[in-house]
C-alpha positions in Angstrom: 81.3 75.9 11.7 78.1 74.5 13.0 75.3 73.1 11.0 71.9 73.3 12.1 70.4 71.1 8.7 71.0 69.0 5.9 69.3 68.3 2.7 70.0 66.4 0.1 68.8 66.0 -3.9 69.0 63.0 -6.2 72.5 64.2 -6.6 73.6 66.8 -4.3 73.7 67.8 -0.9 73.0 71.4 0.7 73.9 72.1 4.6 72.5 75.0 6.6 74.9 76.2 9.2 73.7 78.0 12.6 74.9 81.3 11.0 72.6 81.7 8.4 75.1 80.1 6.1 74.2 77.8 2.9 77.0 75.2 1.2 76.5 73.0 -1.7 78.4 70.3 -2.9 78.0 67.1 -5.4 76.3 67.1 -8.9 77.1 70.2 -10.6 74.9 70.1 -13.2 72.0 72.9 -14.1 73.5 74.8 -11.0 71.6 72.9 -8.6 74.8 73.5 -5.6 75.1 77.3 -6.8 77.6 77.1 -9.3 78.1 75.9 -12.5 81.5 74.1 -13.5 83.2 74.3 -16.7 86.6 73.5 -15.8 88.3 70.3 -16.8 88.7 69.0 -13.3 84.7 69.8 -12.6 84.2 66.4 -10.9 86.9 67.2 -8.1 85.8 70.6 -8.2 81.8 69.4 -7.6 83.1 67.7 -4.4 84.6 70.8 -2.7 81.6 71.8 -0.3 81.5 75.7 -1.5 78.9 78.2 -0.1 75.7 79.1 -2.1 74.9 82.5 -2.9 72.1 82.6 0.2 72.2 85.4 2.7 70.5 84.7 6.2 69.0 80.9 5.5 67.1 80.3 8.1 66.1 76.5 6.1 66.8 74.7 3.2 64.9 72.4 1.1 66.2 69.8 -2.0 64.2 68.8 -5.0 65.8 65.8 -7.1 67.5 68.5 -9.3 66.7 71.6 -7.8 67.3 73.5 -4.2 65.7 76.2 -2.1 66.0 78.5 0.8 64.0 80.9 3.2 65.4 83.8 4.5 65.1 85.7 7.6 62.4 87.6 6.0 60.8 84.7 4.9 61.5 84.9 1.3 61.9 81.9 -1.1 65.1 81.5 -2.8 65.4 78.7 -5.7 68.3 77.6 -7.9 69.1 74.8 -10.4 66.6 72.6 -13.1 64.1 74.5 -14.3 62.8 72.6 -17.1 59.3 72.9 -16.3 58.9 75.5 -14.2 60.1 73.5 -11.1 61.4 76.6 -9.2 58.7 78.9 -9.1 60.5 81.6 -11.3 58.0 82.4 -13.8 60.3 80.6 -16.7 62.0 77.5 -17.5 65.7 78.7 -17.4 67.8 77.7 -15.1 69.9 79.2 -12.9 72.7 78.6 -11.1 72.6 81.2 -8.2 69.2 81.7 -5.8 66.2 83.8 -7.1 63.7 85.3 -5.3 60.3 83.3 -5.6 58.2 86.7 -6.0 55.1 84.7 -6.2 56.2 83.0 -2.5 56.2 86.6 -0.6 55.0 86.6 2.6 51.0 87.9 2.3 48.9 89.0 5.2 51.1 87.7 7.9 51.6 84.2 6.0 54.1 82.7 4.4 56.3 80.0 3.3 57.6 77.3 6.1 58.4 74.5 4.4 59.0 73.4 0.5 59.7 69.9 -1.0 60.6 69.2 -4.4 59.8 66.3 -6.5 61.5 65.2 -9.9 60.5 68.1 -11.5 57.4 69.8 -9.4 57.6 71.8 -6.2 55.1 72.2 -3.2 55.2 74.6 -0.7 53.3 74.7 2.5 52.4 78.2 4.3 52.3 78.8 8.2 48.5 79.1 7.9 48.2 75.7 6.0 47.9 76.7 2.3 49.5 75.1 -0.6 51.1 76.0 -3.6 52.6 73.4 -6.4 54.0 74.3 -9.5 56.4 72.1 -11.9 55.2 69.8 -14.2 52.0 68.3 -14.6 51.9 65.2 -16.5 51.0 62.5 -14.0 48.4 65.5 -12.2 51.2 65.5 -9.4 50.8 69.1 -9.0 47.1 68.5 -7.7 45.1 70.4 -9.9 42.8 67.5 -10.8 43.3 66.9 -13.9 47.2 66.2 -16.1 47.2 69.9 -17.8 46.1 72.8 -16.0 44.2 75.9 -16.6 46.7 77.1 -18.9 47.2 73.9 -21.2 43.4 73.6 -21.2 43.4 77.1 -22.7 46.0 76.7 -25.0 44.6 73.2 -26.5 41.4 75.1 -27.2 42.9 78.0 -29.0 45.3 75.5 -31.0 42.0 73.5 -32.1 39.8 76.8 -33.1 43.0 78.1 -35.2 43.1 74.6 -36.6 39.6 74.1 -38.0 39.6 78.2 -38.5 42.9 77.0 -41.3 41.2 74.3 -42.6 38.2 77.0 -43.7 40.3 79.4 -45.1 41.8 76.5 -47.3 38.2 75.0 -48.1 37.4 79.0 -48.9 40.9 79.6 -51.3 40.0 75.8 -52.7 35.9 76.6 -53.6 36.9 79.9 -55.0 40.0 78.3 -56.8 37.6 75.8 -58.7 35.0 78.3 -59.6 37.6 80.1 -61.6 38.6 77.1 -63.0 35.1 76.4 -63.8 34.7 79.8 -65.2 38.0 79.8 -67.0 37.2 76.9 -68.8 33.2 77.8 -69.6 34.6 81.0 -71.0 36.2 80.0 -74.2 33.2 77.7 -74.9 31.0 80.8 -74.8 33.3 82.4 -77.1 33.0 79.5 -79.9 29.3 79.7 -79.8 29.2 83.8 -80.4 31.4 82.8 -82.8 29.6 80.0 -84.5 26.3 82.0 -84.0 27.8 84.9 -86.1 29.6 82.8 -89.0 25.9 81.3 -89.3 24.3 84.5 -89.3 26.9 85.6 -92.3 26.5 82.9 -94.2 22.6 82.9 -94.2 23.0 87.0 -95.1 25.0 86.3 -98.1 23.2 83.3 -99.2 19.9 85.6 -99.5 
């Protein structure tokens, strides 16, 4: 066997042999070196250099906890941590096999030559020169100017119009809850003055 590349994570290693070939060996954990290991000898299982799911690599790329791969066709592959969206998949699972980065397709005669992962972001650069990022966001290290995104920004506006619309509805229920009270307790004073006012009106008959 002859390898063409190697790559490594925080934790794990990947090699790329000449064949098209992917192996993964070290840190085990989220499925970050294609399989996950739940045997009682996992550590001396982790060190076994195994091969990864990948059919015709032609490059591989590490992220602390995460890995990826191009194919001949130049597809993105991704496996491991996932936690924030790190590998391009559309969720936050994590898997321990390589899934296609649908969102990574080549387009128009560009695509994908070269990825590199951070702690918990990605970046990938095209043949053409455009870049793509997508993990978390906190520090703004996915470059989108500002520490939340489009979709945060959205979502923290829609929190705050359902907040003040709930605190309305319970100023609403309140106000309407104290005007029956009000009413409940004018009612009975109404009553006693009909009352009164017709006892009077008795007395004053039969006293003529």
């Amino acid at each position: 066997m002859s390898i063409k590349k190697v790559a490594s994570g925080a934790q794990h290693t990947l090699a790329l042999s000449v064949c098209g070939k992917v192996y993964g060996w070290g840190d085990a954990e989220s499925g970050k070196i294609g399989r996950m290991l739940n045997t009682r000898n996992k550590d001396a299982q982790a060190l076994k250099i195994e091969k990864v799911g990948a059919k015709n690599a032609i490059d591989i790329f590490c992220g602390n906890q995460h890995s990826f791969y191009i194919n001949d066709k130049n597809q993105v592959f991704s496996w491991g941590l996932n936690n924030h969206g790190q590998l391009g998949l559309g969720n936050k699972f994590n898997s321990s096999v390589p899934a296609r980065v649908n969102g990574l397709d080549p387009f128009q005669g560009d695509y994908v030559v070269e990825l590199a992962g951070g702690e918990h972001h990605s970046i990938a650069r095209t043949k053409d020169g455009a870049i793509y990022c997508f993990g978390r966001n906190d520090e703004g290290q996915v470059g989108c100017g500002d520490t939340y995104g489009e979709w945060r920004k959205k979502k923290a506006i829609a929190d705050e119009e359902a907040r003040q619309a709930k605190e309305a509805e319970e100023a609403r229920k309140a106000a309407e809850a104290a005007a029956e009270a009000q009413k409940a307790e004018e009612q009975p004073a109404q009553e006693n003055g009909d009352a009164n006012g017709t006892a009077n009106a008795e007395m004053n008959g039969e006293a003529t």
